[in-house]
C-alpha positions in Angstrom: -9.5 -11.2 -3.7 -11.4 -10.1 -0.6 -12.2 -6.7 -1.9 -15.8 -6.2 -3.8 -15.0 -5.6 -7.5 -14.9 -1.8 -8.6 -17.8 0.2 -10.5 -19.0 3.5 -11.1 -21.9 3.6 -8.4 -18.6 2.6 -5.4 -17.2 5.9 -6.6 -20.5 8.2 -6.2 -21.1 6.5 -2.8 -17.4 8.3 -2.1 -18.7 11.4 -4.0 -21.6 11.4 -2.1 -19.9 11.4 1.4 -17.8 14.1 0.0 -21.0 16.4 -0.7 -22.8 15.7 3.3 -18.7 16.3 4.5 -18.8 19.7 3.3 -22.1 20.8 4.7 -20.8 19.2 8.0 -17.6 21.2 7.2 -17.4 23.5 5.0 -13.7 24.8 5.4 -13.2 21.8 3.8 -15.2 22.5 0.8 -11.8 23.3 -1.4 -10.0 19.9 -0.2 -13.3 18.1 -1.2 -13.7 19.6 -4.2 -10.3 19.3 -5.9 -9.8 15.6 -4.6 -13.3 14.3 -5.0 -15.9 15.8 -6.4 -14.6 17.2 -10.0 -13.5 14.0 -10.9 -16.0 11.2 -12.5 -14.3 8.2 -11.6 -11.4 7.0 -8.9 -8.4 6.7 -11.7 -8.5 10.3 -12.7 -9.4 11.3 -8.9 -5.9 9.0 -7.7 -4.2 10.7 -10.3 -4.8 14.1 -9.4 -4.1 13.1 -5.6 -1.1 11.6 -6.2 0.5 14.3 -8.1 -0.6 17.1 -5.9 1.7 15.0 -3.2 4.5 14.6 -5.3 4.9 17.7 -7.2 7.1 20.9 -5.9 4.9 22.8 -7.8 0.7 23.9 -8.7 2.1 23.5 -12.2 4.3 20.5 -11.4 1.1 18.8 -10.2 -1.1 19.6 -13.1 1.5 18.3 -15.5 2.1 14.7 -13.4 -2.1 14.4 -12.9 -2.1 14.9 -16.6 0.3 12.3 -17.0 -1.3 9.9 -14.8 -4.7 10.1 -15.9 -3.4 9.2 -19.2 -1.8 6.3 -17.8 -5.0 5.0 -15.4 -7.0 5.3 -18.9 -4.8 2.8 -20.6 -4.8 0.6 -17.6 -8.2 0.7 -15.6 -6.2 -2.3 -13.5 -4.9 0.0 -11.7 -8.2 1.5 -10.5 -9.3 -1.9 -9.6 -6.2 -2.4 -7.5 -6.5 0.9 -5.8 -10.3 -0.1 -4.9 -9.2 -3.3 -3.5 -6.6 -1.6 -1.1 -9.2 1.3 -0.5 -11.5 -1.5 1.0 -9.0 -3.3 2.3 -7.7 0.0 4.7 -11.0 0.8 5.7 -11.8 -2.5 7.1 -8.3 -3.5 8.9 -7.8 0.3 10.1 -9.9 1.2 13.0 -8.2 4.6 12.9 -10.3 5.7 9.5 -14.3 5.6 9.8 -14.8 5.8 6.0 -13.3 4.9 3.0 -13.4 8.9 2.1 -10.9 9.5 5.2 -8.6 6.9 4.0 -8.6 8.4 0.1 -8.0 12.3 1.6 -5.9 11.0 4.5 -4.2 7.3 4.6 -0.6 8.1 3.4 0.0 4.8 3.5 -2.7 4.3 0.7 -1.2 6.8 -1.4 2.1 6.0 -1.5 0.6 2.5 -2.5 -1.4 4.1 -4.9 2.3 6.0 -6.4 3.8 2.4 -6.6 1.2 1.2 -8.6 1.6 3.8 -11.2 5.4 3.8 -11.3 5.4 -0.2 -11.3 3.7 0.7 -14.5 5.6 2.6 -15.9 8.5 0.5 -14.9 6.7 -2.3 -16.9 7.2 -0.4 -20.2 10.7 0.6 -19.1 10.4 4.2 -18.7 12.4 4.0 -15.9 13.1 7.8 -15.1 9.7 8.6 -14.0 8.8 5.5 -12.4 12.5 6.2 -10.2 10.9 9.5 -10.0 7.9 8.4 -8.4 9.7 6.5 -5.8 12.0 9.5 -4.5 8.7 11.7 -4.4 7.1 9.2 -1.9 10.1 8.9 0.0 10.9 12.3 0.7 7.4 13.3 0.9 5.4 10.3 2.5 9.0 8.3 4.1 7.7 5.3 2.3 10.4 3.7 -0.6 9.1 1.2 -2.5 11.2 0.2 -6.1 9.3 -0.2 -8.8 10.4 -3.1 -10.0 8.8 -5.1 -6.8 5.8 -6.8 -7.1 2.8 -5.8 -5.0 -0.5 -7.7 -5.1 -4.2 -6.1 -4.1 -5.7 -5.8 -0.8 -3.2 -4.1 0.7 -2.9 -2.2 4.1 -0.2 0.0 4.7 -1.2 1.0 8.4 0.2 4.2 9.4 3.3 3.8 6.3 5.8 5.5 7.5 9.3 3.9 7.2 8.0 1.3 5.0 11.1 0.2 2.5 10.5 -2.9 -0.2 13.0 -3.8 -2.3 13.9 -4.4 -6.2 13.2 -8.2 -6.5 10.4 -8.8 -3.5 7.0 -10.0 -3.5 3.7 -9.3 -1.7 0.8 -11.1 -2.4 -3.0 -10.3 -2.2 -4.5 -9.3 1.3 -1.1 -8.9 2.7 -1.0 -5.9 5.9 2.0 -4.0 6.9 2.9 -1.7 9.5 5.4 1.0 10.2 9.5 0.8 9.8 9.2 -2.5 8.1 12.0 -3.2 5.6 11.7 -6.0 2.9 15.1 -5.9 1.9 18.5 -7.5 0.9 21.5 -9.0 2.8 24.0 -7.4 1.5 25.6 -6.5 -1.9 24.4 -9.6 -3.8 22.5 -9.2 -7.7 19.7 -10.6 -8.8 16.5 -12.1 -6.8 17.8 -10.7 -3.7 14.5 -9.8 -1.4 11.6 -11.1 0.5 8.3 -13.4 -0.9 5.4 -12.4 1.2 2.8 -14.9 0.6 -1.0 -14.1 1.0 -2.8 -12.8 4.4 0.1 -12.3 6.2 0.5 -9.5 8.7 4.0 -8.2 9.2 4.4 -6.1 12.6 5.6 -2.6 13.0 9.5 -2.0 13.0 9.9 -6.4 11.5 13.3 -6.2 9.6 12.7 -9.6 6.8 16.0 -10.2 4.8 17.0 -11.9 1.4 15.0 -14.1 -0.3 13.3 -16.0 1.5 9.6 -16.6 1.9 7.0 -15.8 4.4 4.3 -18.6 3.9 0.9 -18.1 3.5 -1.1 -16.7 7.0 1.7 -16.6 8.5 2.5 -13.7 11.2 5.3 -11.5 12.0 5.8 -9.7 15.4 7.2 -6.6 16.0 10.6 -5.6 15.7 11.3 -8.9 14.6 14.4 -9.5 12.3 13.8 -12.3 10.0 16.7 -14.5 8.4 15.0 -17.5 7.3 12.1 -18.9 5.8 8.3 -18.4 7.9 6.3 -21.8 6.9 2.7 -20.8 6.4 0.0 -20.1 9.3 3.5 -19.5 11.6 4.2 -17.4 13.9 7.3 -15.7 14.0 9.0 -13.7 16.6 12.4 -12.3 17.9 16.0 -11.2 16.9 16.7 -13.5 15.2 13.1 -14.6 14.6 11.8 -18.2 16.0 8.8 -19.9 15.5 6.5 -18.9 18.5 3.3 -20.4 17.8 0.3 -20.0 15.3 -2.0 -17.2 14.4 -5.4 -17.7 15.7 -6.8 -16.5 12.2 -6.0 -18.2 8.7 -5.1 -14.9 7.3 -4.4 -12.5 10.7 -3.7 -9.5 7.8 -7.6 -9.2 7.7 -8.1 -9.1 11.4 -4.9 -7.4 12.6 -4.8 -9.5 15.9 -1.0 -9.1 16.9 -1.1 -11.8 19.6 -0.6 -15.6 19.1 -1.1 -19.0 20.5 2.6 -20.2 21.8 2.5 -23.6 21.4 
């Protein structure tokens, strides 16, 4: 894992920026307030975020945070993960200065941030609210992701929207992924049905990746790419239907975002 590990001084850093952001602007002394600086540590803070997104309701919200703190309490991995993917948006995304603007601002974090509770949740079969989670983010962030896949840490989501991952697929640590990608199915087929994204692999914006197949460690998908077969690892793939067009220049292009290649 790329990310420095998690403690309690990483979240008053935050906390910190929070208090100098509202004497630079103070309209934004509520926002800062509810979603920072009330809260002791970054599970209870995610939790609070995440169901003031979801909810239809101020009372809708309160009763889902609740929920959710509960539920980062009994599994502080979650607050780990989040950190990882914190870290990880702030240094792939030149668009956010600070990992405070990705936690108030990044949807693409928070919908990640959703997943990881209703993946939970899913765990321990309580299937209603995990299926409720998902819906939330999709109507409210345009990000589906089942909670039944399996998401590693790291992650980048840049800009989310029109993300969709699928039931069975896989994305390991220090993966990046842009907008409109779908990791999803070929059809109407059961079982292990989906995409295995192996680790440090950037997937371009709009990439359509199909069945089960497996995207190989570094390897590289362009934009608007459809992919129907296998990517071998530190690959290159391009197209509709996707081809083999080169090598990354970097042994995991996720971290550095570089979206050209060698063609060789």
């Amino acid at each position: 894992m790329t990310a420095p590990s998690f403690n309690s001084s990483a979240w008053q850093d935050i906390r910190t920026d929070a208090e100098h952001a509202i004497v630079a602007e103070p309209a934004l002394t509520e926002l800062l307030r509810n979603a920072i600086l009330v809260h002791g540590d970054l599970g209870s803070a995610l939790a609070y975020r995440i169901g003031r997104n979801l909810a239809n309701t101020p009372e809708q919200a309160q009763t889902l945070a609740e929920r959710f703190v509960v539920i980062h309490r009994n599994a502080p991995e979650l607050a780990n993960k989040g950190w990882a993917d914190l870290t990880a948006t702030t240094t792939r995304d030149p668009a956010f200065n600070s990992m405070l603007e990705v936690f108030l601002f990044s949807k693409g974090f928070i919908a990640l941030q959703a997943y990881r509770i209703a993946h939970h949740l899913h765990s321990e079969g309580n299937r209603l609210l995990a299926m409720f989670i998902q819906s939330r983010c999709n109507e409210r962030l345009a990000i589906d992701i089942n909670p039944a896949s399996r998401i590693g840490e790291g992650i980048m989501f840049d800009h989310g929207t029109g993300i969709v991952i699928g039931e069975t697929a896989v994305i390991e640590d220090d993966v990046s992924i842009l907008q409109g990608v779908t990791l999803g199915g070929t059809g109407k087929e059961c079982g292990d049905r989906h995409p295995k994204v192996r680790r440090g692999v950037m997937i371009g914006a709009g990439a359509k990746i199909l069945g089960n197949i497996e995207i190989g460690e570094g390897a590289k998908v362009g934009a608007g790419s459809v992919v129907l077969e296998a990517v071998e690892p530190h690959t290159t793939a391009v197209g509709n239907p996707a081809r083999r067009a080169g090598k990354p220049r970097h042994l995991q292009p996720a971290l550095d975002m570089d979206q050209s290649f060698d063609e060789n």
